[in-house]
LUMMAR-582254 format. One line per 3 residues: number of its first residue (from 0); their letters; for each residue z, y, x of C-alpha. Coordinates in steps of 0.5 Angstrom, whole numbers. Example, Ala and Ser with C-alpha at 12.3 -4.5 7.8 and 13.67 -1.06 7.14 Angstrom:
2
0	AS	16/-9/25  14/-2/27
***
This chain:
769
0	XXX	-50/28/-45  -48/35/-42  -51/38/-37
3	XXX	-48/42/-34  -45/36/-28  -52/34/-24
6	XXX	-49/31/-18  -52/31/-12  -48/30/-6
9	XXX	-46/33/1  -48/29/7  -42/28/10
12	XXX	-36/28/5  -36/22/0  -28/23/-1
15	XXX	-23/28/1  -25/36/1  -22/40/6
18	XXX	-18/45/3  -11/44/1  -8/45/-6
21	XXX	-5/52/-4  -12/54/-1  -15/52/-8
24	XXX	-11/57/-12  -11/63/-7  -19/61/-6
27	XXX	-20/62/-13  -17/69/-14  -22/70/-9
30	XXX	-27/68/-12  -25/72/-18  -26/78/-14
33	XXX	-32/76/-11  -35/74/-17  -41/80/-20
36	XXX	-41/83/-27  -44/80/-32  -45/78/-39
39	XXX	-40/72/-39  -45/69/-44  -49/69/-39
42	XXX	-45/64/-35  -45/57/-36  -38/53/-39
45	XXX	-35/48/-36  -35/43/-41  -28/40/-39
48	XXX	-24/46/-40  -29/51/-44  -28/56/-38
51	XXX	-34/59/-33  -36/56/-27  -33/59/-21
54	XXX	-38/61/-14  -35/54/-11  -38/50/-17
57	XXX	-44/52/-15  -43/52/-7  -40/45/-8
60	XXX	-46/43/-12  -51/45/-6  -47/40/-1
63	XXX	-46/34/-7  -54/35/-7  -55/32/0
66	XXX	-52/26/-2  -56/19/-2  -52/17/-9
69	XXX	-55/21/-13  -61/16/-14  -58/13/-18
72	XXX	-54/17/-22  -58/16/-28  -60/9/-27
75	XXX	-53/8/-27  -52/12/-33  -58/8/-36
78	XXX	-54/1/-35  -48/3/-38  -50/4/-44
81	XXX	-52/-3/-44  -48/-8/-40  -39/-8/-39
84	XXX	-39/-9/-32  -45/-6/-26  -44/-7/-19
87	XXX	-46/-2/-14  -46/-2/-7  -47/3/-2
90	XXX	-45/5/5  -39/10/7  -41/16/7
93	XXX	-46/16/1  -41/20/-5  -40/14/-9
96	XXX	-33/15/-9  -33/22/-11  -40/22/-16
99	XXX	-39/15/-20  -32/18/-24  -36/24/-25
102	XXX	-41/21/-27  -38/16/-31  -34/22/-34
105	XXX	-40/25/-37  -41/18/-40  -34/18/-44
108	XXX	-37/26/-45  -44/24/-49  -39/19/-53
111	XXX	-33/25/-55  -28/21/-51  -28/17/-57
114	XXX	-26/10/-54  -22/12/-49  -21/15/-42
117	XXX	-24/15/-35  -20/12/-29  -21/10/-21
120	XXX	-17/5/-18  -17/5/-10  -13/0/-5
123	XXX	-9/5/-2  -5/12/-4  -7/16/0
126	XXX	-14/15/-2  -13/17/-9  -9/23/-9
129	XXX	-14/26/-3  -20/23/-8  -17/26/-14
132	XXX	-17/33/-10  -23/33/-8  -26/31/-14
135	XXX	-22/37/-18  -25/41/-13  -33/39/-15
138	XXX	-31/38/-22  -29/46/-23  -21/43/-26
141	XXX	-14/43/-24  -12/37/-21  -6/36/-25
144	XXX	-9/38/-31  -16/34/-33  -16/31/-27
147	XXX	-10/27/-25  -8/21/-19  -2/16/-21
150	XXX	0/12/-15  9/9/-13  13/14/-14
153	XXX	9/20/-16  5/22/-23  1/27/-23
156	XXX	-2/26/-29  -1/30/-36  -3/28/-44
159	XXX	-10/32/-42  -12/28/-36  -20/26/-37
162	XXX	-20/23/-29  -14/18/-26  -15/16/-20
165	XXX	-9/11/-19  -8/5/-14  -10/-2/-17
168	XXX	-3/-4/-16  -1/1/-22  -7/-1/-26
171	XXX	-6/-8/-26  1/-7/-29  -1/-2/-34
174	XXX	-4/-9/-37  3/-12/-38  4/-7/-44
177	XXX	-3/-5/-46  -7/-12/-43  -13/-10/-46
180	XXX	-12/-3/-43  -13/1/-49  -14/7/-46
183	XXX	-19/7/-43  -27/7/-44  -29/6/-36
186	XXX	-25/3/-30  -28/4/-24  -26/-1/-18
189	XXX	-27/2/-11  -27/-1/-5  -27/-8/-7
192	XXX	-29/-10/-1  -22/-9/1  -20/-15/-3
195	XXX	-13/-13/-4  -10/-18/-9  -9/-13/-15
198	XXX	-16/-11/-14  -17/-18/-14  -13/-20/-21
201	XXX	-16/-14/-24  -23/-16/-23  -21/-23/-26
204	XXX	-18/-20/-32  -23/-15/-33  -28/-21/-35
207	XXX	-24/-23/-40  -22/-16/-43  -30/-14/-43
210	XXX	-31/-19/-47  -26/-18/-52  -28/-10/-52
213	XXX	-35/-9/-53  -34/-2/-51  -31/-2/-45
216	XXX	-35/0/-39  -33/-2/-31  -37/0/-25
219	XXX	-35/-4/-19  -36/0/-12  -37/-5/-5
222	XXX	-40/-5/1  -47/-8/1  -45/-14/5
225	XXX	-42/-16/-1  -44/-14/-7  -47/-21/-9
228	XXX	-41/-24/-8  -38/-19/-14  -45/-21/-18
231	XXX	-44/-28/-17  -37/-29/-19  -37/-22/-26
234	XXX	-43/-26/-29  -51/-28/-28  -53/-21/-33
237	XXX	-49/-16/-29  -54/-11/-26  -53/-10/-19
240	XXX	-55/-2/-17  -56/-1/-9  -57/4/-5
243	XXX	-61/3/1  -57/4/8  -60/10/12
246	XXX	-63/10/19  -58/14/24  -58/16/31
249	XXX	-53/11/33  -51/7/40  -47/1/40
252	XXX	-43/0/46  -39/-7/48  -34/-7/53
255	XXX	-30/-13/57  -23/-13/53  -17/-9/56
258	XXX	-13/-15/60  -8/-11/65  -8/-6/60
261	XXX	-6/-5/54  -12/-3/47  -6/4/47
264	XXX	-7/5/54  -14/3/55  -16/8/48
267	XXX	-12/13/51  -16/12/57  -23/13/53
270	XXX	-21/19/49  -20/23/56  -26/21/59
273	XXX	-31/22/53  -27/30/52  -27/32/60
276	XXX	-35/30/59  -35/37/55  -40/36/49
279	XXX	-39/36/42  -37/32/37  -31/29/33
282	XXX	-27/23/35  -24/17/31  -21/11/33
285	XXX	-19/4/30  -12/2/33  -9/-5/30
288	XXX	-2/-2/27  2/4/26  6/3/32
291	XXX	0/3/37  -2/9/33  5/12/34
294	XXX	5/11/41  -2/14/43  0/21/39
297	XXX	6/20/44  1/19/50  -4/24/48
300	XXX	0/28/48  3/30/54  -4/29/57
303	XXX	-6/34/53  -2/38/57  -6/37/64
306	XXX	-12/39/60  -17/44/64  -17/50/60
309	XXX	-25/51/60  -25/43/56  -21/47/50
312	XXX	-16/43/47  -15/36/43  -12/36/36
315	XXX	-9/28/35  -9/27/28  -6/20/25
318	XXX	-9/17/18  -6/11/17  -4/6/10
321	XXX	3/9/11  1/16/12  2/22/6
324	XXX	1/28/8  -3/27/14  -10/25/11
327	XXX	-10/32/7  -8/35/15  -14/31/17
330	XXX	-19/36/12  -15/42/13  -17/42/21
333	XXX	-24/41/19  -25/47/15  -21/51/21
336	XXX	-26/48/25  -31/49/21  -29/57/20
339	XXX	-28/57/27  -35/54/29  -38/59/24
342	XXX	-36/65/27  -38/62/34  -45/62/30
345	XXX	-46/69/28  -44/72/35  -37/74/32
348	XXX	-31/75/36  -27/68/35  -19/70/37
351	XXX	-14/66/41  -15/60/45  -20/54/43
354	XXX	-16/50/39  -20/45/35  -25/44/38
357	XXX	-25/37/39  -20/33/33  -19/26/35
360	XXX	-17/22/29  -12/15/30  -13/10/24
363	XXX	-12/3/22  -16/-1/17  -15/6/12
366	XXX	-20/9/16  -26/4/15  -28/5/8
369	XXX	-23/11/3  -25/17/7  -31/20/11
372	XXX	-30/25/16  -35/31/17  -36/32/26
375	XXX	-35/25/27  -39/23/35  -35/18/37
378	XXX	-32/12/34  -27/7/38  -26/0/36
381	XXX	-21/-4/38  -23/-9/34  -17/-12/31
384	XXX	-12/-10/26  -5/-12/24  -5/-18/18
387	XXX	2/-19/15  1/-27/13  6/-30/8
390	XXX	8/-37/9  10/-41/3  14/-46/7
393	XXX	18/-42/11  19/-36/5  17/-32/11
396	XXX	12/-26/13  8/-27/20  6/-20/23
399	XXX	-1/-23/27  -6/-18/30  -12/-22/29
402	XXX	-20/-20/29  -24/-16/24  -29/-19/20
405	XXX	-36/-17/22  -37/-13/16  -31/-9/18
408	XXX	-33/-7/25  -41/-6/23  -37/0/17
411	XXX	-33/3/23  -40/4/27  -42/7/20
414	XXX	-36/13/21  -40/16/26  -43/22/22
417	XXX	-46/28/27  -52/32/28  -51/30/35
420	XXX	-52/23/38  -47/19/36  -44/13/40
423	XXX	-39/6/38  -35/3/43  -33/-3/42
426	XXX	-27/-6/46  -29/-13/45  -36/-16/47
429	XXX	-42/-18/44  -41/-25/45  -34/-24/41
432	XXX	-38/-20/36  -42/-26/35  -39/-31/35
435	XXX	-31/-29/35  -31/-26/29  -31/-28/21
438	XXX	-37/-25/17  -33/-22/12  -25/-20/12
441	XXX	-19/-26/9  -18/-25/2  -11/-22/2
444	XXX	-9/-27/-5  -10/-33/0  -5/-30/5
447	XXX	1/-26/0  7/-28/-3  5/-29/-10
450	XXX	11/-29/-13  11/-22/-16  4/-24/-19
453	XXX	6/-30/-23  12/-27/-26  6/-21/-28
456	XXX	1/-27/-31  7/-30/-34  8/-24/-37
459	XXX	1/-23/-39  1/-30/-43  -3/-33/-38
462	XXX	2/-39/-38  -3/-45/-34  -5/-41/-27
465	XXX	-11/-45/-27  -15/-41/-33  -14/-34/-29
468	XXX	-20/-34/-25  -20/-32/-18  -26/-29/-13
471	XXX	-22/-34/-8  -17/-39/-10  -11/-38/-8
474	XXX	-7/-44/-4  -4/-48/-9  2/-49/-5
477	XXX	3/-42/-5  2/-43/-13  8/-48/-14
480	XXX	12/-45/-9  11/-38/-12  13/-42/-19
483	XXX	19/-45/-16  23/-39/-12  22/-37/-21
486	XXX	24/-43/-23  31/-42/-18  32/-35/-20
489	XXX	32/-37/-29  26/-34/-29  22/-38/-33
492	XXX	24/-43/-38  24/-51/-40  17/-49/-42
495	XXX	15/-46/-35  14/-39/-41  18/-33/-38
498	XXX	25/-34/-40  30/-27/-42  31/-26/-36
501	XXX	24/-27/-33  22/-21/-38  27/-16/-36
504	XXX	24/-18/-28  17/-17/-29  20/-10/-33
507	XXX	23/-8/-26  18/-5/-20  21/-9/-16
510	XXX	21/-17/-12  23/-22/-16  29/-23/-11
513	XXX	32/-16/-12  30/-15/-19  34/-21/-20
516	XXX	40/-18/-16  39/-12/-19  41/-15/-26
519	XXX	47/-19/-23  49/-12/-22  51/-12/-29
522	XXX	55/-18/-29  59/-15/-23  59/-9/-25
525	XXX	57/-6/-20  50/-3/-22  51/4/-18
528	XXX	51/0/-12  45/-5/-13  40/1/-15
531	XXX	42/5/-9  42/-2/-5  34/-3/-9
534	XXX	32/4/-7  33/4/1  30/-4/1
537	XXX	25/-1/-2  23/5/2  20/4/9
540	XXX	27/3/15  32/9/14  33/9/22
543	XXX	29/11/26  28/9/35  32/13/38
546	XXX	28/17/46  31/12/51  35/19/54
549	XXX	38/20/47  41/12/45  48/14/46
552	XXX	47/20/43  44/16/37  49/11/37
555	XXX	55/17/37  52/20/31  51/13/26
558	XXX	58/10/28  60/14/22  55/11/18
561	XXX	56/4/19  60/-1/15  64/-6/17
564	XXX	61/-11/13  54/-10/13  48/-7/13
567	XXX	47/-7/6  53/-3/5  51/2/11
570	XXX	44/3/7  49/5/1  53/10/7
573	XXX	48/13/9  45/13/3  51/17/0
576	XXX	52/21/6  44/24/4  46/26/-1
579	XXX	53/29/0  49/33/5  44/35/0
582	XXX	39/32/3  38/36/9  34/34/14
585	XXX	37/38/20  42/33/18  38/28/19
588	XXX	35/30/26  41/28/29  43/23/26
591	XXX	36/20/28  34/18/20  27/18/17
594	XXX	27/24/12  21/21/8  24/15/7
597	XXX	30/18/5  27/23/0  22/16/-3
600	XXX	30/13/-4  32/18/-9  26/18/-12
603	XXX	26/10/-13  33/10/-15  32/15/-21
606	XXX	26/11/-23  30/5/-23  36/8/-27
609	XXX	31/11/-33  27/4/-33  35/-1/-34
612	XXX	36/6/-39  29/4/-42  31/-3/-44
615	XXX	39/-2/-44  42/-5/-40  49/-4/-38
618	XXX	50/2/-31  56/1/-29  60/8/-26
621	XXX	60/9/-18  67/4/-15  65/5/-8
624	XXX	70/3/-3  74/0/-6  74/-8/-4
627	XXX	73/-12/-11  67/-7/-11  65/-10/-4
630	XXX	66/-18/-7  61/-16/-13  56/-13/-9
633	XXX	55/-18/-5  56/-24/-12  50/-19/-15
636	XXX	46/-19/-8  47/-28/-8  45/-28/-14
639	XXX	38/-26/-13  38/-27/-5  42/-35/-4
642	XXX	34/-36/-2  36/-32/4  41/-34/7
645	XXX	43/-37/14  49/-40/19  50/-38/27
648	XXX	50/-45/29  53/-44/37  57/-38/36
651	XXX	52/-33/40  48/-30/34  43/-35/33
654	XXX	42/-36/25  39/-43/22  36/-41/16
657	XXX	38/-46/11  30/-47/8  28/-49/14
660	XXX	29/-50/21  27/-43/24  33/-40/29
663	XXX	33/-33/28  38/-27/30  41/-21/28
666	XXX	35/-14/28  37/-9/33  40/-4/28
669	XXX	44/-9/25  50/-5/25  54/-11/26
672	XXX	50/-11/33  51/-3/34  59/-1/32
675	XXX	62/0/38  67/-4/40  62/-10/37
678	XXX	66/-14/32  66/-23/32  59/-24/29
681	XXX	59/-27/22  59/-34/21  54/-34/14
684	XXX	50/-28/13  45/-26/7  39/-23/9
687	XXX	33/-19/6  28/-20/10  26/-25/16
690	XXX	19/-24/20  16/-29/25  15/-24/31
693	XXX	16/-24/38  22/-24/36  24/-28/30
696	XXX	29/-23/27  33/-23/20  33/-16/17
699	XXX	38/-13/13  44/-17/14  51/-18/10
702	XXX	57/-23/11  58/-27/6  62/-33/5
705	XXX	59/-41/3  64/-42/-3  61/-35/-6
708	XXX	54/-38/-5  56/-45/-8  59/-42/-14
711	XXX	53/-37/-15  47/-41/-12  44/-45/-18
714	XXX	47/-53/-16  39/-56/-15  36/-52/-11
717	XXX	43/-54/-6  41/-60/-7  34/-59/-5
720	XXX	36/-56/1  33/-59/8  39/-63/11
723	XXX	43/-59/17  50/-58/19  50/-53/13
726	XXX	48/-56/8  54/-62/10  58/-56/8
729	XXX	56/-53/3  55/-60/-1  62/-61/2
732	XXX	65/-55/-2  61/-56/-8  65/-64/-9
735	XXX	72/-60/-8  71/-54/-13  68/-58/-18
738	XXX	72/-64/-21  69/-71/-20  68/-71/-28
741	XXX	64/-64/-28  61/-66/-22  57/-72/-25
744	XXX	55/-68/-31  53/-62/-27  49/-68/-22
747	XXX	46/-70/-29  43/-64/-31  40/-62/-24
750	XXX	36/-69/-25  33/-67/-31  31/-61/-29
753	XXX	29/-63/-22  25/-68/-26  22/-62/-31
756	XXX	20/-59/-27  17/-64/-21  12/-65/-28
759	XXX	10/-58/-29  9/-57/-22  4/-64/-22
762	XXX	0/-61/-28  1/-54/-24  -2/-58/-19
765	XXX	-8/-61/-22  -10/-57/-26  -11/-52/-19
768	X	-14/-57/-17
***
């Protein structure tokens, strides 16, 4: 084993540094500089790349030292040689994000790298990339080179990588071309506890992989508060490391919950009060979604403004599950603050205003476990978070602020990191803390939409859903409808095995849904449109809330944009429009557009060009415009789409879904709602997307006509739809384009497959049971 690598930790950090990638490079020619003559045989070689270790290496090395995961480096170490799967737990802030991977790579080190790679799964994006710096960092290597991170969309690994930090997502769909993940010699789960459902699968998988590969080693990482639900559920002989929660200076503080005011208003209001107070100290603060955090920025500020001078002024900073480049803004604040404060220490002349003397850092539930911040004082909890909850009824999504768990509130306190006194508030009781909460956080297998998980399991062979092992069972009837949407969309065979089609979905990297529509395309000959299409739905909303002073002026600039049979050719308009002007994001300013989302479009679109060129599939040339083109697309969208599918029942925009009986009308930015004059509102629609909300909208909508839907619909999922005045109709449609002799063979046939498949759902279900 080498040793040269003897990880010992900093105090504060246990995920990202505080420099970027252009500091790293620059640091480097620096440190170069800085370094004394010497014999270089004197110096010690970096085993990865066979270079000396430059002064950061050790200056890093001092930090890592502090950190209170070293204790276990060899004890883990030790384990490995003899156990497949370890648990170790640890709080926030120890270093086992950063030190476990290195550790484990000197472990694959000690064995010549011979059975295979190291890699770190995280929940989130985010996490992965700023890791795979930070780790770079302390291990003396390029990111990019020995050490990679591969998340959606972005692959910043080589043939050379040792170290990947990937999302579990990503991961788990490796195992769908290599199921026993071949690659690899060490798997590392992190943040377990976050129990996504990838993170989930994996571990149910890898108990089984561990026992066909002798070789393979996985460390699973958690929080204390649950690693004996992971040891309980990997095995009786998985050894479980701990390390013992330190003591910190930490007061927790209750208030009575905001009632007149807003959790926006009322943390606002906090964060101004604890800076006017004067002292030191960071402040992080839990809010439930993207949009209070949004809307907090705006409020602090222009707050700001009106600060006194003396007080020194606040740097907001979001780090959310939807942020990029704003976690790495986060650290590089830090090490400005710290420079700054440094300074200030040695009696030296610190220039200009005093910016950055407090950071005030607005989070969500990415916050509470992926990163460590430095100078945190104070944490704000407003304990609760936005849960997106899948219906398998109602094939819908609900968007629910709901309270943490008692496990997520006591790992937000734990944030505060300070040598001052750190206090929580907490914007909740102590009774609700008690009593109103649930010991740990709902795992998100038992609330998602399952669909693109059993069309990954089937195409691992796992036929029988009942032999793949979950630490929580899902809902059976989440499971048979999950089977079912399959079934509907050709998906599977009589056998209930993945058909043809059913194996060029699960190749495509997206919903069941639109990977079905995207192969339609092929048919219709429109493929240029559906890939275009499949991208922008793919990508977060292009269309970004205009200021209330600037909605005409919105509203002037995207008329051109909006087409008048939808809001899925409009994607397609804007889409070409991006491009035309070279994707330039002045034009995009006007035009009150999301750039990012616009650039992640292009990226999507292009990674699905090269996966259909992968398998063969025909690509279509460009028609767009012409109206046969316009007919095509939306057969290829009803092809995978007849599930979502909805009539105006009086006139005034309120939609009747057919699988059901939610009422719901038109998104605001529909372009049928924004084109000026309005046109008569469609009679049938296609949608993308239905949330129930405050206000039950339909999301990305398209006039279709029924006679379209009953040709392409399969005939038994009509006849399975729930009586309504559109399903009169469309059964009416159906007898007049279908003869009465093909109408009995076609009734005939749906009674055999119903049937096929009313007993592979019974056995599904007993065997869930």
């Amino acid at each position: 084993m080498s040793s040269t690598v003897v990880p010992k930790p900093s105090s504060a950090l246990s995920g990202l540094d505080n420099l970027s990638i252009s500091s790293l490079l620059s640091g480097d020619l620096e440190e170069d500089s800085e370094r004394e003559d010497g014999d270089l045989a004197d110096l010690e070689v970096n085993p990865y790349d066979g270079l000396p270790y430059s002064s950061r290496y050790y200056s890093l090395l001092e930090e890592r030292k502090q950190l209170a995961v070293l204790s276990m480096k060899f004890s883990l170490l030790e384990h490995m040689e003899s156990h497949s799967m370890i648990v170790l737990s640890a709080d926030g802030g120890t270093g086992k994000s950063t030190q476990v991977p290195q550790w484990c790579v000197e472990y694959a080190l000690s064995h010549e790298f011979s059975q295979g790679l190291v890699c770190c799964c995280q929940p989130y994006a985010a996490a992965a990339c700023s890791l795979a710096l930070r780790v770079a960092d302390e291990m003396d290597l390029s990111l990019g080179l020995e050490v990679g991170y591969r998340v959606p969309h972005e692959d910043g690994c080589t043939p050379d990588t040792i170290l990947r930090f990937v999302t579990d997502s990503l991961l788990l769909e490796e195992m769908m071309s290599d199921p026993l993940l071949r690659q690899y010699s060490v798997l590392v789960i992190d943040e377990a506890q976050e129990r996504t459902v990838a993170t989930d699968v994996l571990l149910g998988l890898l108990r089984d992989v561990c026992r066909q590969r002798s070789d393979l080693r996985v460390v699973v990482l958690t929080a204390p508060a649950v690693a004996q639900t992971f040891t309980g559920f990997l095995g009786e002989n998985v050894p479980h490391l701990s390390i013992p929660s330190e003591t910190k200076t930490l007061e927790i503080l209750y208030r009575e919950p905001p009632t007149a005011r807003s959790l926006t208003t009322a943390s606002c209001q906090m964060i101004l009060d604890l800076h006017r107070r004067g002292g030191g100290g960071d402040i992080l603060v839990f809010l439930p979604s993207v949009q209070e955090i949004n809307e907090c920025c705006v409020v602090l500020e222009k707050e700001c403004v009106a600060l006194s001078a003396h007080l020194g002024s606040l740097r907001v900073i979001s780090l959310h599950t939807g942020s990029g480049a704003s976690s790495q803004q986060v650290y590089d604040s830090e090490s400005a603050e710290d420079k700054h404060q440094d300074k200030e220490a040695a009696g030296l002349e610190v220039s200009g205003a005093p910016s950055l003397r407090r950071r005030v850092i607005l989070t969500d539930v990415l916050g509470e476990a992926s990163f460590s911040l430095n100078n945190i004082r104070y944490v704000i909890d407003s304990g609760v978070h936005l849960k997106t909850i899948y219906s398998p009824q109602i094939r819908a999504d609900s968007h629910i602020q709901r309270p943490i768990s008692k496990q997520q509130a006591d790992t937000r306190a734990e944030r505060v990191n300070s040598k001052l006194p750190g206090v929580c508030f907490r914007l909740y009781s102590q009774s609700f803390y008690e009593e109103g909460m649930s010991e740990c956080r709902c795992p998100a297998v038992t609330e998602a939409n399952l669909s693109h998980l059993v069309l990954l399991l089937k195409r691992l062979d796992i036929a029988d859903m009942g032999q793949c092992k979950f630490l929580d069972r899902p809902a059976p009837e989440a499971l048979m409808q999950a089977l079912e949407d399959l079934d509907y969309l050709a998906a599977l065979d009589d056998d209930g095995n993945l058909s043809e089609v059913g194996i060029i979905m699960s190749e495509l990297p997206l919903e069941p849904l639109l990977a079905k529509a995207l192969i339609a395309s092929c048919e219709f000959d429109c493929v240029s449109e559906l890939l275009t299409i499949a991208a922008m739905l793919t990508a977060p909303p292009c269309f970004l809330p205009p200021p209330a002073n600037k909605e005409e002026a919105a509203a002037t600039h995207r008329h051109p944009l909006l087409h008048p049979e939808g809001d899925h050719m409009t994607l397609i308009n804007v889409y070409n429009a991006y491009v035309q002007h070279n994707e330039d994001e002045i034009w995009c300013r006007t035009n009150f557009l999301n750039v990012s989302a616009l650039r992640l479009a292009v990226v999507i679109r292009a990674e699905l060009l090269e996966v259909m060129q992968r398998i063969e599939l025909p690509v279509s040339p460009p028609a767009f415009g012409c109206q046969d083109n316009s007919t095509n697309i939306k057969r290829a969208l009803i092809s995978g789409f007849f599930l979502k599918v909805a009539h105006d029942v009086d006139g005034l925009g309120n939609y009747l879904l057919l699988t059901h009986h939610h009422v719901a009308h038109l998104h605001a930015f529909s372009s049928y709602l924004c084109r000026c004059p309005r046109p008569n509102l469609p009679n049938w629609v296609l949608y993308h997307d239905f949330t129930i909300s405050h206000d039950n909208c339909i999301c990305v909508v398209s006039e279709i006509h029924p006679q379209m839907l009953v040709e392409l619909a399969p005939q038994y999922y009509l006849g399975n739809l729930p009586p309504s005045e559109g399903r009169d109709l469309l059964m009416e449609l159906r007898q007049s384009l279908f003869p009465p002799e093909d109408q009995e063979n076609t009734n005939s046939l749906e009674k055999s497959h119903e049937a096929e498949a009313h007993d592979q759902y019974s056995t599904e279900m007993c065997v869930i049971h």
